[in-house]
C-alpha positions as CSV (number, residue, x, y, z in Angstrom):
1,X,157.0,102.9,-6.4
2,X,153.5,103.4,-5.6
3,X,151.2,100.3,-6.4
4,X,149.3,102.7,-8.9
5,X,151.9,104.5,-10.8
6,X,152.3,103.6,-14.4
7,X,154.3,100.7,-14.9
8,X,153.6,99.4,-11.8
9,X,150.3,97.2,-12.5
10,X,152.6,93.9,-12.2
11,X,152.8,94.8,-7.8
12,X,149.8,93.4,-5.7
13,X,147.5,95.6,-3.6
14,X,149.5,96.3,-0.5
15,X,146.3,95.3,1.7
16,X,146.5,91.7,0.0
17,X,148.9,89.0,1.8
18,X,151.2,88.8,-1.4
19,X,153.5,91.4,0.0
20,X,155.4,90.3,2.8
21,X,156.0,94.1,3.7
22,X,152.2,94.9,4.1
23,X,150.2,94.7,6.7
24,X,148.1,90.9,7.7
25,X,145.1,90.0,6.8
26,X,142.4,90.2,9.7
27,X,140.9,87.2,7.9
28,X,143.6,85.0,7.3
29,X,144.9,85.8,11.4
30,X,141.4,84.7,12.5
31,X,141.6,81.5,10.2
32,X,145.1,80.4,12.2
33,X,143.7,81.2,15.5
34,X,140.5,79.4,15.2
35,X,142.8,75.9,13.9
36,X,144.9,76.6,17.0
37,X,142.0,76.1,19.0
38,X,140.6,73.0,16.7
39,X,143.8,71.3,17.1
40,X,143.8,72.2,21.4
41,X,140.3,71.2,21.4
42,X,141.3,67.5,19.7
43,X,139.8,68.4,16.5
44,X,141.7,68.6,12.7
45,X,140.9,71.6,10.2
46,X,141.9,72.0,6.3
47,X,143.8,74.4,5.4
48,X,140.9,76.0,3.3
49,X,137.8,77.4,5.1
50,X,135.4,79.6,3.3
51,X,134.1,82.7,5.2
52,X,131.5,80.6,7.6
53,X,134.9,79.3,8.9
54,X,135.4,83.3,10.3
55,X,131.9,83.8,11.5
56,X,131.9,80.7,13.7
57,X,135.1,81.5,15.4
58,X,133.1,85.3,16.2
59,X,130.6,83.3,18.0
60,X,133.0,81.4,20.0
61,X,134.8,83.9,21.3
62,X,131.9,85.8,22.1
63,X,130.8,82.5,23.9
64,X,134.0,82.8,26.0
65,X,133.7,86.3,26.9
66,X,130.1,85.9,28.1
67,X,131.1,82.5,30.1
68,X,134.0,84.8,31.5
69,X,131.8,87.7,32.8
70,X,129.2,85.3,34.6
71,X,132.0,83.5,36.4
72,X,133.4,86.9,37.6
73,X,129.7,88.0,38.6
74,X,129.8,84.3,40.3
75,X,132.2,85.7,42.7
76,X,130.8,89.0,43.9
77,X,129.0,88.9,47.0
78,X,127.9,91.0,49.8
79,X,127.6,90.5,53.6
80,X,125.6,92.3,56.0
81,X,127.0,93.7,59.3
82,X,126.0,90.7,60.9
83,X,127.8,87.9,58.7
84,X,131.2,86.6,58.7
85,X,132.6,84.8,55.5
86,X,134.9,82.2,55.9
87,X,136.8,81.8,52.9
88,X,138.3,78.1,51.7
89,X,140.6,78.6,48.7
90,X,141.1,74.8,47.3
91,X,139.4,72.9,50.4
92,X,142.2,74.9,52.7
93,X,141.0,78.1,55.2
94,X,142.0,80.9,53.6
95,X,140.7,84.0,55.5
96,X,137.6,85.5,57.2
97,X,135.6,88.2,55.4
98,X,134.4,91.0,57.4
99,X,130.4,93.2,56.2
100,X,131.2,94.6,52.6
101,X,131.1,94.0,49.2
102,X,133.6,90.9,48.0
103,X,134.7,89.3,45.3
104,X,136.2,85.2,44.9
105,X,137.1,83.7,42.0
106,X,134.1,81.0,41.5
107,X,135.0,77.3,41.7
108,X,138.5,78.1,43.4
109,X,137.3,79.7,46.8
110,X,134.3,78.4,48.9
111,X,132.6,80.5,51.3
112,X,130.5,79.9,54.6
113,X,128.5,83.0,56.0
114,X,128.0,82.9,59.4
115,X,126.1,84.9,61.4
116,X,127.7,86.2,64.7
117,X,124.9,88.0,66.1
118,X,122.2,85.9,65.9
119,X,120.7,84.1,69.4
120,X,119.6,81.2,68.4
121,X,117.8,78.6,70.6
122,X,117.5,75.2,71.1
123,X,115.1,73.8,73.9
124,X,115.6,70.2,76.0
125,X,113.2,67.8,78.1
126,X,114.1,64.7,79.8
127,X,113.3,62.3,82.8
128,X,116.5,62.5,85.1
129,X,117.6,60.6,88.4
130,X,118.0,62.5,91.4
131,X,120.5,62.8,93.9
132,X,118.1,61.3,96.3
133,X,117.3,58.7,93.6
134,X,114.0,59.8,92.9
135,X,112.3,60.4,88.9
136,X,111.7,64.1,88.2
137,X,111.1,65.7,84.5
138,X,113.1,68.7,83.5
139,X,112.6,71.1,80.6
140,X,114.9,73.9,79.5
141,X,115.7,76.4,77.0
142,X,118.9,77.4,75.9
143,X,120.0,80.6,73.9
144,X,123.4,80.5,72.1
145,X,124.7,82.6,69.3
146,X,128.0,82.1,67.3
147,X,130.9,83.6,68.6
148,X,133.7,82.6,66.3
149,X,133.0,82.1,62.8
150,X,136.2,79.8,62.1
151,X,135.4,77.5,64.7
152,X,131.7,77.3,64.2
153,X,132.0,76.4,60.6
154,X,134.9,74.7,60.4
155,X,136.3,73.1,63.9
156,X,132.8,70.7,64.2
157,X,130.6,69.1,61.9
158,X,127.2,69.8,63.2
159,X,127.8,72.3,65.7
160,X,124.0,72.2,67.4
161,X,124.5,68.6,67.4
162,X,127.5,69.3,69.7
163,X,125.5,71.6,72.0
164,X,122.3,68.9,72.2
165,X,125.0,66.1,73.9
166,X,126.5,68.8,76.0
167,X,123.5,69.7,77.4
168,X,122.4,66.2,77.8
169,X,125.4,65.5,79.7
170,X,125.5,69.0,81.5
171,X,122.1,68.6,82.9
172,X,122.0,65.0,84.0
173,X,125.2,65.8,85.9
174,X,123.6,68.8,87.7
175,X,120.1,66.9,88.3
176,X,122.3,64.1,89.7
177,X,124.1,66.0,92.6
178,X,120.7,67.7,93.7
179,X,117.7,66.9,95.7
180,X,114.3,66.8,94.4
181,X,112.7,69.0,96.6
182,X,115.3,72.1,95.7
183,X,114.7,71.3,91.8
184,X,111.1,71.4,92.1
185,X,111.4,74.9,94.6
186,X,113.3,77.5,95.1
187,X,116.4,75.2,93.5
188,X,115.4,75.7,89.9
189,X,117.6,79.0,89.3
190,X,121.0,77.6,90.8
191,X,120.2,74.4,89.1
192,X,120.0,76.9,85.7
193,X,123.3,78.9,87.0
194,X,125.5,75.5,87.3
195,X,124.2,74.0,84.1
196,X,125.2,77.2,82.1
197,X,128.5,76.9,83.9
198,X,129.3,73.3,82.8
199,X,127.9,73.7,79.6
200,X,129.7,76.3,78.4
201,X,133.2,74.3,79.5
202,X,132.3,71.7,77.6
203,X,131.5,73.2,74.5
204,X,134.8,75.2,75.1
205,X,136.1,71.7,75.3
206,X,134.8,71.0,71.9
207,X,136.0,74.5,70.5
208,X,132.7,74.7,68.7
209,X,133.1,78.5,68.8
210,X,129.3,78.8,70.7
211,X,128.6,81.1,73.1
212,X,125.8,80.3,75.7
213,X,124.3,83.3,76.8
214,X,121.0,82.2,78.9
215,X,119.6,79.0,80.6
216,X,116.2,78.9,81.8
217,X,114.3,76.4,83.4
218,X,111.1,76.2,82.2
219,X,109.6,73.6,84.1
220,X,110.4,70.8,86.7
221,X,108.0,68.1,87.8
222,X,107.5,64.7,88.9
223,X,106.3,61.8,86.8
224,X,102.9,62.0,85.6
225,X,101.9,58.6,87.9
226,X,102.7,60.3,91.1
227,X,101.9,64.0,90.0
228,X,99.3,64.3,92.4
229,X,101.1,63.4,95.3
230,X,104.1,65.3,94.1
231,X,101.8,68.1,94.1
232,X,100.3,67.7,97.5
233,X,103.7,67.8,99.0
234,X,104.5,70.8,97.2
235,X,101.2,72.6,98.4
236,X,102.2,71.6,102.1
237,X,106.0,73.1,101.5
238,X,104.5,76.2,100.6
239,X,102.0,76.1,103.0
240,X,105.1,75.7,105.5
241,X,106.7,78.9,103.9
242,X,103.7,81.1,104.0
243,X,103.3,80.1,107.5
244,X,106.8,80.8,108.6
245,X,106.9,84.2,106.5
246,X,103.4,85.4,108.4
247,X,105.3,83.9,112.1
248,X,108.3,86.4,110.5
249,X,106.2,89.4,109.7
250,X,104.1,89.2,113.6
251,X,107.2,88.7,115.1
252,X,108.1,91.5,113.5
253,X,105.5,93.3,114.7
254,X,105.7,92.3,118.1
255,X,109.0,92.5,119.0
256,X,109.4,96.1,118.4
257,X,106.6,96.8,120.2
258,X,107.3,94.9,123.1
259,X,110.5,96.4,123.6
260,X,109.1,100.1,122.9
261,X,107.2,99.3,125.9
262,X,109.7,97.4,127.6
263,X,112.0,100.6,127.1
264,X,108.9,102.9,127.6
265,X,108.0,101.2,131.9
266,X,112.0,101.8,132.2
267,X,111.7,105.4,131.4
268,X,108.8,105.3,133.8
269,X,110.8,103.4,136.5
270,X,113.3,106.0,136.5
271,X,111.1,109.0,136.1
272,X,109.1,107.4,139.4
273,X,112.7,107.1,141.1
274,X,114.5,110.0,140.5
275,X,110.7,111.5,141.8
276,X,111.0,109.9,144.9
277,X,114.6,110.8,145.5
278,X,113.8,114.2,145.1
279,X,110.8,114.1,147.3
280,X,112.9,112.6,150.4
281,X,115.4,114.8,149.8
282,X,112.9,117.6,149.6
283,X,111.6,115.9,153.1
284,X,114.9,116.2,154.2
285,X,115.4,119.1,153.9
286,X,112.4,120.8,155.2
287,X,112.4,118.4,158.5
288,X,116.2,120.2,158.9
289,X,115.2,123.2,158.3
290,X,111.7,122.5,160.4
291,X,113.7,121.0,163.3
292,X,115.8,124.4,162.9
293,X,112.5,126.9,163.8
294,X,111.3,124.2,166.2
295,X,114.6,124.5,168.4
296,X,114.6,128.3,168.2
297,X,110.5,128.5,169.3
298,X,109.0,125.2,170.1
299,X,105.7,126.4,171.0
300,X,105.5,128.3,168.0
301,X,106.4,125.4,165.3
302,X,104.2,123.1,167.6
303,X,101.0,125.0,167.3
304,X,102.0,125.5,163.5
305,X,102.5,121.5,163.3
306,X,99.1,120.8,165.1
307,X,97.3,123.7,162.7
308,X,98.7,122.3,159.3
309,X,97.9,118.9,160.3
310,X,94.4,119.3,161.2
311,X,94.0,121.2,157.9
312,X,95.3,118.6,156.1
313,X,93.0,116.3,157.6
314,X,89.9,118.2,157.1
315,X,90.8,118.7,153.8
316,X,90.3,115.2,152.6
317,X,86.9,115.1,154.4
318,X,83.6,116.3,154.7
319,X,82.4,115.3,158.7
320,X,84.6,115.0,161.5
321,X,83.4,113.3,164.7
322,X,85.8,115.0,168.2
323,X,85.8,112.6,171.6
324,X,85.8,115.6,174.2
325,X,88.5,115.3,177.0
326,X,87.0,113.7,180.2
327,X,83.6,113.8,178.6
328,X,81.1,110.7,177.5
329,X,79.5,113.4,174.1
330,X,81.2,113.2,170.6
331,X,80.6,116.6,168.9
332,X,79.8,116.2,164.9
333,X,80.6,119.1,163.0
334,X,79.2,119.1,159.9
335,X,82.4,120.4,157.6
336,X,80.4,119.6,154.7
337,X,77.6,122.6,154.9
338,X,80.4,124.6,156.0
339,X,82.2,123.8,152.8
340,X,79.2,123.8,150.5
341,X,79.3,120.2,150.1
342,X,82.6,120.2,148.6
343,X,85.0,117.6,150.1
344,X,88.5,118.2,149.3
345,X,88.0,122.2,148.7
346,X,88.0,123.1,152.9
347,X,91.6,124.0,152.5
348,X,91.0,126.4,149.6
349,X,87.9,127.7,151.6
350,X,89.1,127.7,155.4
351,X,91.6,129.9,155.9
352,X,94.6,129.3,158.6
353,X,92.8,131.7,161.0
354,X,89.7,130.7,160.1
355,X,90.6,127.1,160.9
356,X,92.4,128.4,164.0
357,X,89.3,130.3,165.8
358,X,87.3,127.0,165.2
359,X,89.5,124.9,166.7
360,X,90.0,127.3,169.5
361,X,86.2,127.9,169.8
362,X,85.3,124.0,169.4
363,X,87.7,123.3,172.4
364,X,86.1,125.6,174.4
365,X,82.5,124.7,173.6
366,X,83.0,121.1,174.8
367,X,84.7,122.4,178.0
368,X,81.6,124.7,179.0
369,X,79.7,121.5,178.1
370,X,81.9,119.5,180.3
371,X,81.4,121.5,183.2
372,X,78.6,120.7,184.8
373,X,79.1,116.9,184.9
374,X,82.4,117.9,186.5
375,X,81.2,119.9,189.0
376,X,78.1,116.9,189.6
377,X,81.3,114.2,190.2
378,X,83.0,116.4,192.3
379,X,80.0,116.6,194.7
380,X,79.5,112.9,194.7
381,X,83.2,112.4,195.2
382,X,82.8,115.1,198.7
């Protein structure tokens, strides 16, 4: 029967909590719930609460949902492209979080960004004994960047710590095994080369997860008492050098050239012999084939002989002076106004038949000139 049909004015509103059939009151639920939290919270409650019991239990739970949502928004975070997170879930490694948007329940998870890219630097300067036991001041830089996130932040405590004793100990053992004179010169970059070497094993040793990637030397010098006289040796070591690299670039010079001519008078040599072969052979030759004529007409080739003689002779000069046979007179001819005062040209001038009718007329002359002191000895001789 419906709660307001006649006769029926006795039943409860079905809304109210007299029927057990009907649906709860919203009140009365909230009323239970909020003395389940009194009694979990260590508190007691009466059994009666007016309505600010209701309201209050509305804030709390608002309280809760708000203390809820900032401890989610706690654990959102974002890491560049960069970063690595390493993620600690109760004080134990958990994982390692890539670039991207995370989230880790607050308070439960701990995270350590690292950054993998980074080159970070750290710079050392210290008096060190050398191998031949003398004082000398080093200064280097080192760059280094993280390469493993896990061992960086986890494996040491203070990683740079780490690397400032490994470098200690990596360049005192280096210093140690090598003369002064090569770590003040042109011994700085191998000293750089085996520092990096041993320094990156012993960090490796360490498994600090570091990564050295350059060593420089950024200045090496003697104690500041004997700094000038370090100095002055240095001066005359490089003096020494630019000395030896100007001996270098003469003899450089030199040597080529000297052997360019040395090759050059060979070349000469062998140009002047093969020359002279060929001239005595040439010689040769003609003499056979002269010797040839001469036995088929000796007068002939004689005469020719006497001829090309004499005008090589008066060729090569200008005045010829002749003894006569039998005769106490030297005739001068005077080749040189015959010529026209040229010496050397009589051959180009002269002809062969020219130069034969003087020669025959020249003998003659000095035989009519002859004559008469012939004919005067003759007499005194009768």
């Amino acid at each position: 029967m419906a709660w307001n049909e006649p006769g029926g004015g006795n039943q409860k509103d079905p809304w109210g909590g007299g029927d057990k059939n009907g649906p709860p009151d919203l009140d009365e639920a909230m009323r239970k719930f909020q003395e389940r939290i009194s009694k979990m919270m260590g508190g007691g409650g009466g059994s009666k609460q007016g309505s600010g019991g209701g309201a209050s239990g509305m804030v709390f739970a608002l309280v809760a949902l708000v203390v809820l949502g900032l401890w989610f928004a706690a654990g959102v975070y974002k890491l560049d492209e960069q970063d690595r997170a390493v993620v600690l879930r109760l004080g134990k490694f958990s994982e390692i979080v890539g670039p991207g948007l995370h989230w880790n329940p607050a308070l439960i998870d701990q995270r350590q960004v690292v950054n993998v890219t980074r080159i970070r630097s750290y710079a050392h300067s210290a008096l060190m004994l050398t191998e031949d036991e003398n004082i000398v001041e080093v200064s280097l830089s080192i760059q280094y960047k993280a390469s493993d996130a896990r061992k960086f932040a986890l494996n040491v405590r203070d990683p740079e710590r780490s690397l400032a004793q490994a470098t200690e100990s990596a360049l005192r053992h280096v210093v140690g095994s090598t003369e002064m004179h090569l770590i003040l010169t042109e011994g700085r970059e191998q000293v750089a080369v085996d520092v990096k070497e041993r320094l990156q094993r012993y960090i490796d040793n360490y498994d600090t997860g570091i990564e050295v990637t350059t060593v420089t030397i950024a200045n090496t010098q003697a104690p500041k008492e004997v700094q000038a006289a370090f100095d002055d040796v240095i001066k005359a070591r490089e003096d020494e050098e630019r000395v030896k690299n100007e001996a270098q670039t003469y003899a450089n010079g030199i040597v080529p050239e000297a052997r360019g001519d040395a090759q050059r008078v060979i070349e000469e040599a062998n140009g002047y012999k093969q020359q002279v072969v060929a001239r005595a052979e040439g010689e040769s030759q003609r003499f056979t084939a002269l010797l040839t004529e001469y036995q088929r007409a000796p007068a002939v080739t004689r005469e020719r002989l006497y001829i090309e003689t004499m005008q090589e002779l008066m060729s090569k000069s200008s005045k010829i002076l002749m003894d006569v046979e039998n005769g106490n007179n030297l005739l001068y001819l005077p080749l040189d106004k015959i010529i026209d005062g040229k010496p050397g040209s009589a051959k180009a001038t002269m002809s062969e038949s020219k130069m034969k009718d003087l020669t025959e007329t020249l003998r003659r002359q000095a035989q009519l000139d002859n004559a008469p002191s012939r004919r005067t000895s003759n007499r005194e001789r009768r």
